[in-house]
PyMOL Python script that loads the backbone (N, CA, C, O; Angstrom):
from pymol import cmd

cmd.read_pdbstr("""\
ATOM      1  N   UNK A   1      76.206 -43.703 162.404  1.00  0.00           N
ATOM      2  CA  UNK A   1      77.618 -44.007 162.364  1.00  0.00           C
ATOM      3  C   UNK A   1      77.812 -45.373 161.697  1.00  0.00           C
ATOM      4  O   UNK A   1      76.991 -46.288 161.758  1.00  0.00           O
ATOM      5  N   UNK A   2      79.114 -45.418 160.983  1.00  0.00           N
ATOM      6  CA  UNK A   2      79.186 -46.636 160.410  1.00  0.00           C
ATOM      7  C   UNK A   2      80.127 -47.594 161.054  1.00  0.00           C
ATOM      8  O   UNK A   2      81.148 -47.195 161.614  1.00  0.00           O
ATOM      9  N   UNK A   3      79.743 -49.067 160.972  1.00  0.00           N
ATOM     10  CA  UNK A   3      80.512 -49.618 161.609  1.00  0.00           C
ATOM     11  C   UNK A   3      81.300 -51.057 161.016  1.00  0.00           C
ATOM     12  O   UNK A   3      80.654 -51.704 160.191  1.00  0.00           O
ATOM     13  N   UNK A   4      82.295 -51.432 161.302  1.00  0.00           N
ATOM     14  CA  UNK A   4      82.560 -52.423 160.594  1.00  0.00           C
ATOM     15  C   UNK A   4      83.053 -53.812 161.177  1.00  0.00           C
ATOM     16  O   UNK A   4      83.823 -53.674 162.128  1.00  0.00           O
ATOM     17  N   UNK A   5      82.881 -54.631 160.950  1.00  0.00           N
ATOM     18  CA  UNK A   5      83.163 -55.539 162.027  1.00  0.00           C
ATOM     19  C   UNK A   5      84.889 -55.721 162.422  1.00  0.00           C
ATOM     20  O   UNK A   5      85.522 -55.341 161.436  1.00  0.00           O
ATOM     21  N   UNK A   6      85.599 -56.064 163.264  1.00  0.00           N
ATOM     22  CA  UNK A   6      87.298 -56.373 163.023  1.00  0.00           C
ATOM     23  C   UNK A   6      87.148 -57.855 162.740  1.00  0.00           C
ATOM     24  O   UNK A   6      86.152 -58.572 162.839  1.00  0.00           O
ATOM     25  N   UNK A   7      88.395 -58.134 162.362  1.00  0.00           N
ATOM     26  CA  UNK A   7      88.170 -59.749 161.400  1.00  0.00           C
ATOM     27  C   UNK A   7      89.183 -60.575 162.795  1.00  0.00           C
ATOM     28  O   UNK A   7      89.040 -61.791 162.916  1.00  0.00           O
ATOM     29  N   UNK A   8      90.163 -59.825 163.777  1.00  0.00           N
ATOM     30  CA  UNK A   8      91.107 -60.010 164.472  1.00  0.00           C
ATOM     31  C   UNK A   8      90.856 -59.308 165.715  1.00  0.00           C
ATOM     32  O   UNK A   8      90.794 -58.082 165.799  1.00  0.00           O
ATOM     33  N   UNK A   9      90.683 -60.286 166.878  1.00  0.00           N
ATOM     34  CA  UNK A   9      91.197 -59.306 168.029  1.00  0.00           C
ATOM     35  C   UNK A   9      92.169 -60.044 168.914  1.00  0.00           C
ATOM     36  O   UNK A   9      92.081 -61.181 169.377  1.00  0.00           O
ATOM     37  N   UNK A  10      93.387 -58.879 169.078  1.00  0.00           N
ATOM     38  CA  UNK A  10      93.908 -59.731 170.263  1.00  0.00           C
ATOM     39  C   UNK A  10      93.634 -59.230 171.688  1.00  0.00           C
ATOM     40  O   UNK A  10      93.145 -58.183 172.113  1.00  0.00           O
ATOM     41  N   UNK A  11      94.118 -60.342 172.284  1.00  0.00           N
ATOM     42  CA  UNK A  11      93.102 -60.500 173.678  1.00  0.00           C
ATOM     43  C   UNK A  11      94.309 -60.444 174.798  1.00  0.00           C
ATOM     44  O   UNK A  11      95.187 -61.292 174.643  1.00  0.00           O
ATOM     45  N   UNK A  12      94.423 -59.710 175.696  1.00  0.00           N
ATOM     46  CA  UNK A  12      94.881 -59.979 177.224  1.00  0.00           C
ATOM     47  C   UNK A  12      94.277 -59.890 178.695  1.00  0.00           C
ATOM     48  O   UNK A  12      93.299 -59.293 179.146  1.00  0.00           O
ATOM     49  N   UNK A  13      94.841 -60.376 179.031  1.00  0.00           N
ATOM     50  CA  UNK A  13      93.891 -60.603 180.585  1.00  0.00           C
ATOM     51  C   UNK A  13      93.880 -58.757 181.293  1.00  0.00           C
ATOM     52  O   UNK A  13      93.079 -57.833 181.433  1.00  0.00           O
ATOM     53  N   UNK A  14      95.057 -59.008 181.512  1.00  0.00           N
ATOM     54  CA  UNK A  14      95.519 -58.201 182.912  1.00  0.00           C
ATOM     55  C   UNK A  14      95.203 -56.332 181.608  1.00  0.00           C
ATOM     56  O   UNK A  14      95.844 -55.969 180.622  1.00  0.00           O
ATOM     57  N   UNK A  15      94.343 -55.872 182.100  1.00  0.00           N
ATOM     58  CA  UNK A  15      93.551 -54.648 181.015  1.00  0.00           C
ATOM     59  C   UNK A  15      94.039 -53.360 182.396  1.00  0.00           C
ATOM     60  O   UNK A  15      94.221 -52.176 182.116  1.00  0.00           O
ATOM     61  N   UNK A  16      94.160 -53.847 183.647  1.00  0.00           N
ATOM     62  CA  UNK A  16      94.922 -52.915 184.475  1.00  0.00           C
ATOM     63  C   UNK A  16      95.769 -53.953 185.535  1.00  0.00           C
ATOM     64  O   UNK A  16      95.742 -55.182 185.607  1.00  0.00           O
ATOM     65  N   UNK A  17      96.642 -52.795 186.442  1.00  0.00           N
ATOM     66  CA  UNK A  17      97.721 -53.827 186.695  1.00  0.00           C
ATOM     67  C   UNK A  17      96.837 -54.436 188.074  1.00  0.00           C
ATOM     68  O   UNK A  17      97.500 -55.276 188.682  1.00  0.00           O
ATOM     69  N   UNK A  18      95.271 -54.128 188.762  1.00  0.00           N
ATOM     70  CA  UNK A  18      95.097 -55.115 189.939  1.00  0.00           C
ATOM     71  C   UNK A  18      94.724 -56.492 189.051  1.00  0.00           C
ATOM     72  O   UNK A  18      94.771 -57.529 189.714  1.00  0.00           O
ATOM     73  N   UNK A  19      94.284 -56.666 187.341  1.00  0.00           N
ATOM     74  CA  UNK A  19      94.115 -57.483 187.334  1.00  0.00           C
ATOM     75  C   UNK A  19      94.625 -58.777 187.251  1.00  0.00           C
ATOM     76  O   UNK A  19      94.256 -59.710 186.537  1.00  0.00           O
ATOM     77  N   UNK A  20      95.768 -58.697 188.298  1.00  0.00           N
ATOM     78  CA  UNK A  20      96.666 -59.973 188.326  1.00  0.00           C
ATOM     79  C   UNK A  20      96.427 -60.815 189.145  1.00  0.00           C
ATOM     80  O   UNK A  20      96.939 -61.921 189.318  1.00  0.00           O
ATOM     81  N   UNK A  21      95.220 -60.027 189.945  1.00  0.00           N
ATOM     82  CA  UNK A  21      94.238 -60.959 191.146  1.00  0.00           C
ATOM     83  C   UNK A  21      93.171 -61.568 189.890  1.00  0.00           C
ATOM     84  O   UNK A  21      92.524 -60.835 189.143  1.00  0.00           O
ATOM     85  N   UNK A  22      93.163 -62.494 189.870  1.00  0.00           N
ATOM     86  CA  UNK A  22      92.227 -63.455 189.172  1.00  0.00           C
ATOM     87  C   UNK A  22      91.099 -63.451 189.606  1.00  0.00           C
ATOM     88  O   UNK A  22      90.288 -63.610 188.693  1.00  0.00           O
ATOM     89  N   UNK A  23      90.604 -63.334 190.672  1.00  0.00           N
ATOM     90  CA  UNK A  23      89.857 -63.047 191.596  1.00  0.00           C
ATOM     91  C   UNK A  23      88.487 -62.058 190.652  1.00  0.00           C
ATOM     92  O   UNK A  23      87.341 -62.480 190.501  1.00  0.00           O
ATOM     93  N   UNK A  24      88.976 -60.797 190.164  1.00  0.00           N
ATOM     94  CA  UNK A  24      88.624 -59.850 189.490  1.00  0.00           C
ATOM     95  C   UNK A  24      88.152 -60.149 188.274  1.00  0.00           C
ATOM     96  O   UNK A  24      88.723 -60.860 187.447  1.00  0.00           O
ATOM     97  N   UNK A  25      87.052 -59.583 188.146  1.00  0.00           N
ATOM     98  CA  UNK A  25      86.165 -60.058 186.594  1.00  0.00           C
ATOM     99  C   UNK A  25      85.587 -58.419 185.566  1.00  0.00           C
ATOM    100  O   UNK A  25      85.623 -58.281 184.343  1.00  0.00           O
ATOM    101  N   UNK A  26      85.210 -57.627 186.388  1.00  0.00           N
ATOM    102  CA  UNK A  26      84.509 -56.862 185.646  1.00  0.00           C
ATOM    103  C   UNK A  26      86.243 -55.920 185.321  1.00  0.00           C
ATOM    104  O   UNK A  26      87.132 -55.636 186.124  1.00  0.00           O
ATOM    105  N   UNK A  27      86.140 -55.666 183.815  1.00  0.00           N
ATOM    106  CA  UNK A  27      87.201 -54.925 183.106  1.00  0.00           C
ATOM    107  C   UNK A  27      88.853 -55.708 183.153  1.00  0.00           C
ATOM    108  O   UNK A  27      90.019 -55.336 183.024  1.00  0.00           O
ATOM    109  N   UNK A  28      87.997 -57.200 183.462  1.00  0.00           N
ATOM    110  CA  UNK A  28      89.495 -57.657 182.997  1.00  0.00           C
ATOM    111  C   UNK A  28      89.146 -58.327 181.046  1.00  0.00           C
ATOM    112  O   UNK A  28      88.113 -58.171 180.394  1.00  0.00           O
ATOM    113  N   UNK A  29      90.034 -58.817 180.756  1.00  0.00           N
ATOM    114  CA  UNK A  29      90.001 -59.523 179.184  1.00  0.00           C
ATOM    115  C   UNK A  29      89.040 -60.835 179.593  1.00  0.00           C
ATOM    116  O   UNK A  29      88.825 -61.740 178.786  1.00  0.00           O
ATOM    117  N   UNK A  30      88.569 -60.822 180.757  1.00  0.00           N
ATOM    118  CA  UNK A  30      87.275 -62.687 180.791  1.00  0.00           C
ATOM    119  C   UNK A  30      86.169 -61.882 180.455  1.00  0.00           C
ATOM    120  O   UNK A  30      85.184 -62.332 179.868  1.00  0.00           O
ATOM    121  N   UNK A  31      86.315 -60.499 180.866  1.00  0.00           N
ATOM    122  CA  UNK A  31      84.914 -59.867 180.710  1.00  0.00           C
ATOM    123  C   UNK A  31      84.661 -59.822 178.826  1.00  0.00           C
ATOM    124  O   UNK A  31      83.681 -60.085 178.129  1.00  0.00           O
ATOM    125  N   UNK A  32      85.728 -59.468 178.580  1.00  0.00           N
ATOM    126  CA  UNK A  32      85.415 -58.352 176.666  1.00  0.00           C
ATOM    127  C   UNK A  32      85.559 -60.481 176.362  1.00  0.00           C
ATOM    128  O   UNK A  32      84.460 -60.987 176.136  1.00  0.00           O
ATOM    129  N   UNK A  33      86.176 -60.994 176.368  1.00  0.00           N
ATOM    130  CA  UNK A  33      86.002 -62.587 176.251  1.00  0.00           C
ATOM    131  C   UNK A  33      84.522 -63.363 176.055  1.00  0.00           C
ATOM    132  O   UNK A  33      84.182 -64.209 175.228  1.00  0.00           O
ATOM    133  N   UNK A  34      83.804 -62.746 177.123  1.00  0.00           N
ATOM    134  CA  UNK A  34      82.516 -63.295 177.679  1.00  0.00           C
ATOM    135  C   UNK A  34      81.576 -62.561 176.757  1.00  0.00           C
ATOM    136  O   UNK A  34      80.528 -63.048 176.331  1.00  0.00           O
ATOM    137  N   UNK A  35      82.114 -61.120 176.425  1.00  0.00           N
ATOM    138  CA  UNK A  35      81.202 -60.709 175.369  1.00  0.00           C
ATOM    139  C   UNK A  35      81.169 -60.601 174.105  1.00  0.00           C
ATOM    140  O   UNK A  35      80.376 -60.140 173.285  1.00  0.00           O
ATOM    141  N   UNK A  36      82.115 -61.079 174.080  1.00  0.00           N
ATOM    142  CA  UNK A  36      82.745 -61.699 172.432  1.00  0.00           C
ATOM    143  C   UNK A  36      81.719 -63.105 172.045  1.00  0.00           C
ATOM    144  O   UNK A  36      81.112 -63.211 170.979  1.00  0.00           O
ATOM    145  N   UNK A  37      81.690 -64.046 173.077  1.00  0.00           N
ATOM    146  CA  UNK A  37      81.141 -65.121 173.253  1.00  0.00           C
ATOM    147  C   UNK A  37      79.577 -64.609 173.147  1.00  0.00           C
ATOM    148  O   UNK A  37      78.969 -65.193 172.250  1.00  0.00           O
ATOM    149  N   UNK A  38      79.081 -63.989 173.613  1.00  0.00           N
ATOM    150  CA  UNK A  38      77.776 -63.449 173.887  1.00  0.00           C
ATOM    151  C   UNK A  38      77.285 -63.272 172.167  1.00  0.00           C
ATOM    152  O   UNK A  38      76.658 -64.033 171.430  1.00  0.00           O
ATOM    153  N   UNK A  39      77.864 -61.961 171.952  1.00  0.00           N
ATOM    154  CA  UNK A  39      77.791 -62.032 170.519  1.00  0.00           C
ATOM    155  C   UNK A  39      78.128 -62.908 169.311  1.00  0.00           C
ATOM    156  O   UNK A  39      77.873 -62.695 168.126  1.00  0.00           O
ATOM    157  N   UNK A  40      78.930 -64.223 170.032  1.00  0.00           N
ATOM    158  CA  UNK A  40      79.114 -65.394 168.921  1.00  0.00           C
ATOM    159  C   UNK A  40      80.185 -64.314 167.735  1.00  0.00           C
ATOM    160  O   UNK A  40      79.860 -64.184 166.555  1.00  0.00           O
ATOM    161  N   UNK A  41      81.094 -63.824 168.164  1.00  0.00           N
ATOM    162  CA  UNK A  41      82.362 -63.154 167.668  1.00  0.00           C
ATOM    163  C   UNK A  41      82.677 -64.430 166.584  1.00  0.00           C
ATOM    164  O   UNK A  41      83.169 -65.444 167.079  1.00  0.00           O
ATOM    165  N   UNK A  42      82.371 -64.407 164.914  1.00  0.00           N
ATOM    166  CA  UNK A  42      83.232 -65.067 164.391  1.00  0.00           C
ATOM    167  C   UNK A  42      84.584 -64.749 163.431  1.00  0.00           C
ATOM    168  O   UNK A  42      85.026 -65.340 162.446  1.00  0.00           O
ATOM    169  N   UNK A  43      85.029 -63.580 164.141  1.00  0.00           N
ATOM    170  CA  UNK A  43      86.506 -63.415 163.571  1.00  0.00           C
ATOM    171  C   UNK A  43      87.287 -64.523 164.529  1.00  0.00           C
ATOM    172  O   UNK A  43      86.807 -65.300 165.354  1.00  0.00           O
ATOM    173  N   UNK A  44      89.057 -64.256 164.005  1.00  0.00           N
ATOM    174  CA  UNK A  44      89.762 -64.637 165.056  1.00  0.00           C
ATOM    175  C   UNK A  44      90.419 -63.928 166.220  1.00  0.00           C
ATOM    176  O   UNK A  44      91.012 -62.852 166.157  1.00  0.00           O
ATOM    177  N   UNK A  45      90.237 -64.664 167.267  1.00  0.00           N
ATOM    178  CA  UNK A  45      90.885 -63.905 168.628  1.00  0.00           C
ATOM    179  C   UNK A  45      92.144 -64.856 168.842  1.00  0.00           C
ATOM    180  O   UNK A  45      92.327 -66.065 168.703  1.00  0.00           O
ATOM    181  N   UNK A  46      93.071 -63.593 169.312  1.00  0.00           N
ATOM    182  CA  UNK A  46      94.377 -64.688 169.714  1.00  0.00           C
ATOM    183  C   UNK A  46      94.378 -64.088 171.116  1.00  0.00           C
ATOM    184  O   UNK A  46      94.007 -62.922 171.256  1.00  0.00           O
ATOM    185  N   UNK A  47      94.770 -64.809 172.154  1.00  0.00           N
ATOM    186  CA  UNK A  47      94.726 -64.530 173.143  1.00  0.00           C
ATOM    187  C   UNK A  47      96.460 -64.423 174.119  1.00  0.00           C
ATOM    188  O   UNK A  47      96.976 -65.497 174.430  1.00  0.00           O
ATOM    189  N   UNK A  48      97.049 -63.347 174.432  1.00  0.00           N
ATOM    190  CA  UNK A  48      98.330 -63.286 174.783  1.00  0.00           C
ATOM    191  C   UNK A  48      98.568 -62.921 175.742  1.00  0.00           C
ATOM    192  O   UNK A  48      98.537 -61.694 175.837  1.00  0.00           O
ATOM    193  N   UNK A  49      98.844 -63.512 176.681  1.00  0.00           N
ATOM    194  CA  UNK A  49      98.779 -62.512 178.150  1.00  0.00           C
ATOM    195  C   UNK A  49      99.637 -63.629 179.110  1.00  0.00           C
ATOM    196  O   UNK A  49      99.653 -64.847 179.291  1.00  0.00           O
ATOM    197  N   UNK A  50     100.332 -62.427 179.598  1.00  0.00           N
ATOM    198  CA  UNK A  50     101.440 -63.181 180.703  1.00  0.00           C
ATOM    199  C   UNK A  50     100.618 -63.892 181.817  1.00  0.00           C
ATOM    200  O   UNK A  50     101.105 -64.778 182.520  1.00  0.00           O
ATOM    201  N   UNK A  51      99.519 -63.507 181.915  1.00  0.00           N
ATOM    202  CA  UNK A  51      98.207 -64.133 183.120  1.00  0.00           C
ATOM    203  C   UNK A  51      97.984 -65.271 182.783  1.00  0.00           C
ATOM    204  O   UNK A  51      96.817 -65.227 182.394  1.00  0.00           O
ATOM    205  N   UNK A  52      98.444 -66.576 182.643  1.00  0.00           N
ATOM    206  CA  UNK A  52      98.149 -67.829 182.480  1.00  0.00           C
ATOM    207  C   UNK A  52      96.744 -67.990 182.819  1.00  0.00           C
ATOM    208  O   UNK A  52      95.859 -67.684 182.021  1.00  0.00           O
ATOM    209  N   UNK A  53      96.508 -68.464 183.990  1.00  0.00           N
ATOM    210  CA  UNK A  53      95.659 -68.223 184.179  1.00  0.00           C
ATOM    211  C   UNK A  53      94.450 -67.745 183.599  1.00  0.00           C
ATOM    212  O   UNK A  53      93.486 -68.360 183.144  1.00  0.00           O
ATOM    213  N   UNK A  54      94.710 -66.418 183.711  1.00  0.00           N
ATOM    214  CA  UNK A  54      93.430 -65.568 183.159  1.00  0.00           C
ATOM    215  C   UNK A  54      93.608 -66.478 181.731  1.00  0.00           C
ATOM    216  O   UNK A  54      92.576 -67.132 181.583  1.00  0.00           O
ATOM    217  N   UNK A  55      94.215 -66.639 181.044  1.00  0.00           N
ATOM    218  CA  UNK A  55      94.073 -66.755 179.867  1.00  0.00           C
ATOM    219  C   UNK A  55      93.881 -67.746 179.203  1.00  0.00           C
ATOM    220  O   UNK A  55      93.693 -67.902 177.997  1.00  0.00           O
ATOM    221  N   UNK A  56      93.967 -68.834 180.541  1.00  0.00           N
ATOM    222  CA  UNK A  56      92.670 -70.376 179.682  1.00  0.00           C
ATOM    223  C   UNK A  56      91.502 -69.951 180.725  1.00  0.00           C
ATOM    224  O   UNK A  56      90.754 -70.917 180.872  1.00  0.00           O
ATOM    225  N   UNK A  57      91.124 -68.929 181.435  1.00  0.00           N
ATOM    226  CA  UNK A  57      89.512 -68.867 181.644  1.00  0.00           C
ATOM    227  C   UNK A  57      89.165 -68.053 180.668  1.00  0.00           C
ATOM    228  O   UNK A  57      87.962 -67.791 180.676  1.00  0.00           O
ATOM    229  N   UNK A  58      89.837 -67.513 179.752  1.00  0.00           N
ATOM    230  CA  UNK A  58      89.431 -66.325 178.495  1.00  0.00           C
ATOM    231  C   UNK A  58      89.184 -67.555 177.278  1.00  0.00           C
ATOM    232  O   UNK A  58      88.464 -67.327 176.306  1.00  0.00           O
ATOM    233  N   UNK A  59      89.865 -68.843 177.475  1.00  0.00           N
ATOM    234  CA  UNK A  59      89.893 -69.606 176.642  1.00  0.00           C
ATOM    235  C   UNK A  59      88.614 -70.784 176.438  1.00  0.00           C
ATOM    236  O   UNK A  59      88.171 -71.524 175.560  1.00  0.00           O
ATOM    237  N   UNK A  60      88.353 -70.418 177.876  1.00  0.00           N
ATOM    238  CA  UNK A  60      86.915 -70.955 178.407  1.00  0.00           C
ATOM    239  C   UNK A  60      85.705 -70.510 177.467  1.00  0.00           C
ATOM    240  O   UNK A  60      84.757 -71.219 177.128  1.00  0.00           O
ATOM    241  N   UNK A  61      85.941 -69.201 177.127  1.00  0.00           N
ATOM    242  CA  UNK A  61      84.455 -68.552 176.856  1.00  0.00           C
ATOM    243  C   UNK A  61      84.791 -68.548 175.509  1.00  0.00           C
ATOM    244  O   UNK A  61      83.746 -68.310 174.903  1.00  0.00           O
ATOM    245  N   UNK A  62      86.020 -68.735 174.459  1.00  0.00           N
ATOM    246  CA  UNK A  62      86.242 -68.417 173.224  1.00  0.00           C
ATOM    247  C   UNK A  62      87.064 -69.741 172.685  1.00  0.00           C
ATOM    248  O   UNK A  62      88.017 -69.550 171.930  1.00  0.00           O
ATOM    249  N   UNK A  63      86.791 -70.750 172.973  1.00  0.00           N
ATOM    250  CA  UNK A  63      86.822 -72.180 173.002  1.00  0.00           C
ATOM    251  C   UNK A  63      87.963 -72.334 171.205  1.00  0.00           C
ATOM    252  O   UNK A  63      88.931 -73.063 170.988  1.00  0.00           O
ATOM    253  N   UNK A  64      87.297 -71.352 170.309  1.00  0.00           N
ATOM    254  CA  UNK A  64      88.100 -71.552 168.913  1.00  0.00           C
ATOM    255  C   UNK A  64      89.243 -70.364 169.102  1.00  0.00           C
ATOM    256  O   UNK A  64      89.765 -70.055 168.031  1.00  0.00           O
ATOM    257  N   UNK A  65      89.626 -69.798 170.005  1.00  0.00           N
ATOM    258  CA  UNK A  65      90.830 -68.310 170.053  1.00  0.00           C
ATOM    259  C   UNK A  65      92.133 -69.048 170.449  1.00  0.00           C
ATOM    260  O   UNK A  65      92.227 -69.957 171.274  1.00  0.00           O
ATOM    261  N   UNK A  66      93.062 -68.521 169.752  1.00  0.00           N
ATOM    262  CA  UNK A  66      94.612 -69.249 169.637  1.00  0.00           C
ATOM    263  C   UNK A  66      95.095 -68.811 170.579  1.00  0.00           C
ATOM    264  O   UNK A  66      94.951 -67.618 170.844  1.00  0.00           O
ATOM    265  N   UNK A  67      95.829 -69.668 171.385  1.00  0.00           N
ATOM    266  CA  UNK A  67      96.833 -69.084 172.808  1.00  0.00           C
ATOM    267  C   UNK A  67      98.240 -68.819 172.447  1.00  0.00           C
ATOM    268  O   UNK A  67      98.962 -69.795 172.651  1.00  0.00           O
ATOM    269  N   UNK A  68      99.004 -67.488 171.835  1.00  0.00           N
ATOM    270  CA  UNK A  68     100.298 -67.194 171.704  1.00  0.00           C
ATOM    271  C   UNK A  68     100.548 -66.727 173.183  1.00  0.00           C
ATOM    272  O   UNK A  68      99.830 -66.134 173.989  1.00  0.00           O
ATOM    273  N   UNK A  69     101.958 -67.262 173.249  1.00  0.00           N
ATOM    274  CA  UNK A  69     103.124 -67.290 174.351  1.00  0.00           C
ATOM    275  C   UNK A  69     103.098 -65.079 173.768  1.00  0.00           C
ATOM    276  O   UNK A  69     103.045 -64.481 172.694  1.00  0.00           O
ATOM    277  N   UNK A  70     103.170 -64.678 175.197  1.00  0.00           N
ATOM    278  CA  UNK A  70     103.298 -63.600 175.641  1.00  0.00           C
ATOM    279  C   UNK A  70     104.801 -62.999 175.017  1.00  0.00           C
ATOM    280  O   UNK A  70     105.658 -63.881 175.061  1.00  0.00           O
ATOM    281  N   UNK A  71     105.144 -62.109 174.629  1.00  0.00           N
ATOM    282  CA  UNK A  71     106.419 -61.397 173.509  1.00  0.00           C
ATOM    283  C   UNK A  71     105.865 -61.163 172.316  1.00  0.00           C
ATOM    284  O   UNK A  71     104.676 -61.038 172.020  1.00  0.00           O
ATOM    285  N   UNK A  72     106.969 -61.106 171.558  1.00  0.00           N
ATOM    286  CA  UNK A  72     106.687 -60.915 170.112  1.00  0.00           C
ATOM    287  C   UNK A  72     106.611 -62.305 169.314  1.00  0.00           C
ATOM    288  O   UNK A  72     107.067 -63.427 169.533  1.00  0.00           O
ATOM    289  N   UNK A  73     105.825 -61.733 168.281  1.00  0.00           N
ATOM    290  CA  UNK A  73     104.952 -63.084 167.356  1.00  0.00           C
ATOM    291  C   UNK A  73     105.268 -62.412 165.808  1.00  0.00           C
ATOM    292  O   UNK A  73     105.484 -61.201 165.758  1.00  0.00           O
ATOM    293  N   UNK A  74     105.284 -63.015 164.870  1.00  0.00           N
ATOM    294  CA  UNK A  74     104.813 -62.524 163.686  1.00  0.00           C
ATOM    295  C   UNK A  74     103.570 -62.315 163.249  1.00  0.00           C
ATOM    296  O   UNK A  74     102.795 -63.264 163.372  1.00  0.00           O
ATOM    297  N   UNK A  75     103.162 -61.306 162.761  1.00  0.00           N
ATOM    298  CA  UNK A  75     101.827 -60.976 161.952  1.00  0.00           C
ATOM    299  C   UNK A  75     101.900 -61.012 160.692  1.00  0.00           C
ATOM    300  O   UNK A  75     102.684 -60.191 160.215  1.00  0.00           O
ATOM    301  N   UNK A  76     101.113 -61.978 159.638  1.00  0.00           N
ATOM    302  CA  UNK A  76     101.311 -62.082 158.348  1.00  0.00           C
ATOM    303  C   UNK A  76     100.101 -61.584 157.615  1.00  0.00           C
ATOM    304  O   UNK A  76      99.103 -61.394 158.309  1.00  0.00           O
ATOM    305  N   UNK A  77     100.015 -61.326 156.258  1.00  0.00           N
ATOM    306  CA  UNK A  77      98.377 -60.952 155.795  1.00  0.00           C
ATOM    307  C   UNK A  77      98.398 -62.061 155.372  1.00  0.00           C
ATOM    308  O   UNK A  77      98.831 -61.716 154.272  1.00  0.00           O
ATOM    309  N   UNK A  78      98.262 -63.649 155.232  1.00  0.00           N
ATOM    310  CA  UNK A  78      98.157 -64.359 154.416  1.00  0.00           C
ATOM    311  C   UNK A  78      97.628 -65.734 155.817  1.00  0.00           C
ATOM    312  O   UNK A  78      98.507 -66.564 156.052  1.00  0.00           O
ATOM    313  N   UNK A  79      96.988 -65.803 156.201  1.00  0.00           N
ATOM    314  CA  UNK A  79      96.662 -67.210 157.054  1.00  0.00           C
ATOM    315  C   UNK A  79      96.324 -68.715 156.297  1.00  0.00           C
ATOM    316  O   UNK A  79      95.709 -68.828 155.237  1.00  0.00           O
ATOM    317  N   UNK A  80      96.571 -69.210 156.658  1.00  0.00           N
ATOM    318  CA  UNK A  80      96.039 -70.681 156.298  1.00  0.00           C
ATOM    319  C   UNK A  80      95.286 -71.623 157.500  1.00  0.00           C
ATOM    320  O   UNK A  80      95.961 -72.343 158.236  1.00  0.00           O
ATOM    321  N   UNK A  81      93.970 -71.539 157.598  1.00  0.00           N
ATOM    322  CA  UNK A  81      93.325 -71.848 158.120  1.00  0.00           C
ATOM    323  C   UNK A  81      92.923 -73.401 158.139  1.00  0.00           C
ATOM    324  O   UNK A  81      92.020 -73.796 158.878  1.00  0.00           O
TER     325      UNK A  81
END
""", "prot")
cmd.dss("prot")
cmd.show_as("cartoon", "prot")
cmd.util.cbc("prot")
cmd.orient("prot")
């Protein structure tokens, strides 16, 4: 099978609704976070999630991933890095 890498992922905490207990690690967004990190992920991750919380310990493990405010955002093809 072929595979290709994504250049973008976006990221949220709460992946079901108990994970609003912080508490919870396996199948929340700290987990796919932690393994993003594992693999040294060098696309970009933006990270969006109404879980505050969760989402500077997601910020923990992906130290370079952008924190957008939870709603709508624009998506452009053109970044400036």
């Amino acid at each position: 099978m072929d595979q290709q890498p994504f250049k973008v992922v976006f990221l949220d905490h709460d992946l079901h609704w108990m994970h609003a207990d912080n508490s919870i690690f396996k199948g929340t967004g700290k987990e796919v976070a932690r393994f993003l990190a594992a693999r040294e992920y060098q696309g970009i991750v933006i990270i969006h999630s109404r879980h505050e919380e969760g989402a500077e310990a997601m910020k923990k493990y992906l130290s370079k991933a952008r924190l957008a405010p939870f709603g709508s955002f624009d998506i452009v093809t053109e970044v400036n890095l």
